[in-house]
N, C-alpha and C positions, 0 to 999 in steps of 0.2 A: 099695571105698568104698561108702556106703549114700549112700541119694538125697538124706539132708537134706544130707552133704557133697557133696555132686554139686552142689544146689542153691546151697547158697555157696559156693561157689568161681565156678557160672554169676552170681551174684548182685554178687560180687566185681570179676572179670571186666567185666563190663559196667560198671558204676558208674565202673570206672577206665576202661577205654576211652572213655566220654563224655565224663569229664574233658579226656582229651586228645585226643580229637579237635574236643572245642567250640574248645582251646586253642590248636591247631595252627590251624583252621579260622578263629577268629579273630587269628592273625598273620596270617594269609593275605588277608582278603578284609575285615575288619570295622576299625573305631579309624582308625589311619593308616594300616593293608593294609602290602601289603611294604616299599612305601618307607618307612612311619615304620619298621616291626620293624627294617628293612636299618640306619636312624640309628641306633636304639637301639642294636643290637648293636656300633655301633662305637664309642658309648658308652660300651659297657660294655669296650672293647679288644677285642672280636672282631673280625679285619681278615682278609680283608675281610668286612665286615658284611652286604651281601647275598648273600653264601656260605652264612655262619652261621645267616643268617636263613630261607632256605630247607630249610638243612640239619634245622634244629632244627623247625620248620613240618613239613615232609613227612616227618619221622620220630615225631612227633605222632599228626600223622593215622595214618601205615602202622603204626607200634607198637599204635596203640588199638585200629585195623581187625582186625589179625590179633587182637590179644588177645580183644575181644570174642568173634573166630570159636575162638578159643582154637586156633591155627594157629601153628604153630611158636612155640610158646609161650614158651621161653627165649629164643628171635631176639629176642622181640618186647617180653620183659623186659629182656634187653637195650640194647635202643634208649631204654625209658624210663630205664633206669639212668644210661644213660650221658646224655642229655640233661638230666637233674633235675640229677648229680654237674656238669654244666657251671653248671648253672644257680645252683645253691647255692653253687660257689667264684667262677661270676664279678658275680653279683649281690644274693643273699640270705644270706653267711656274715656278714658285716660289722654285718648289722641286727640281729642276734640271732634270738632262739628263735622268737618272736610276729608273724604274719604281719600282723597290725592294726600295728606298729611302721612312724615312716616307714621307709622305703626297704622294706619287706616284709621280717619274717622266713622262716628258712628253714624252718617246720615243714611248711608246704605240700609242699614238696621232699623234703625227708626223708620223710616221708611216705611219698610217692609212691613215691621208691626203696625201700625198703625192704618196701613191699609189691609191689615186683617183684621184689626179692631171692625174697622168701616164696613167690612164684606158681611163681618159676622151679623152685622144690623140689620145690613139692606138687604140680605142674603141673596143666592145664588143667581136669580131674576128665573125668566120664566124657561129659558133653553139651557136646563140645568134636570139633572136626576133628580134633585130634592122634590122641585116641581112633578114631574113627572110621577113622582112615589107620594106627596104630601106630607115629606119630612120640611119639617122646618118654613110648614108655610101656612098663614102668611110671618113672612118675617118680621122678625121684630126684638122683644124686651130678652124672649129666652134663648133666641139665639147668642143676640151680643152677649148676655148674661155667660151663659156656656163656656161660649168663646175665651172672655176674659178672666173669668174664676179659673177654666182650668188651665189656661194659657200663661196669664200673670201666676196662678199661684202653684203652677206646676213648676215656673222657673226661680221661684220663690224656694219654694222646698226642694230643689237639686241643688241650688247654689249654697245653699244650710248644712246641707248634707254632705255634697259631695267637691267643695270648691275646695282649695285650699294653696292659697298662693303664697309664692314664696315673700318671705318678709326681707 
């Protein structure tokens, strides 16, 4: 890889890591802090709600964290996968495509996923921990692989488990 991709992918990287870590960081501590996240989420049928709420909070943060460090980079695509796939069937599928729409569309989310799908492929580039340790390199089939089994079917088996919206 040459440095201008080096570069974006460090540029990439990061951008999304702040995203969710401001996100995570603000369930956590900023608006209503936990207790309102813990109502909302059971708002939304996630029960219990202050489960969900930390769950999805501290996998924010720790997904951004490694990512930015570009540290186990599919883990960490991963965890955003599987928290956005939560988030877009239990909250933003309904509104449609346009995040300005009430209740929030899901493009936010989509988004998101989808550029973790892409990370988990091309993985972290060369100014990344993974590199530096020879995790996950070169990138490629088992990263994305990783990424998406436990990402899609992490939020697969929560949403099974633990959704349960009002009828």
């Amino acid at each position: 890889m040459n440095s201008a991709a080096d570069l974006s992918l460090l540029v990439v990287r990061v951008s999304v890591a702040i995203v969710l870590v401001a996100h995570g960081y603000n369930h956590i501590a900023l608006g209503g802090r936990m207790a309102g996240t813990a109502r909302w989420f059971e708002g939304l049928g996630m029960r219990p709600g202050i489960l969900h709420a930390w769950l999805a909070s501290l996998t924010e943060v720790g997904a951004g964290t490694l990512l930015a460090l570009g540290a186990v980079t599919p883990v960490a695509c991963a965890g955003i996968i599987g928290t956005m796939v939560v988030a877009w069937v239990t909250n933003h599928r309904q509104n449609g495509f346009f995040i300005f729409r009430p209740g929030e569309g899901y493009e936010y989310v989509m988004t998101l996923t989808f550029v973790a799908v892409g990370l988990a492929g091309v993985g972290a580039g060369r100014w990344s921990v993974d590199r530096g340790l020879g995790w996950f390199d070169p990138p490629g089939w088992p990263g994305l692989l990783t990424a998406t089994v436990l990402g899609f079917g992490g939020a697969a088996a929560l949403l099974a488990t633990c959704w349960r919206p009002a009828r």
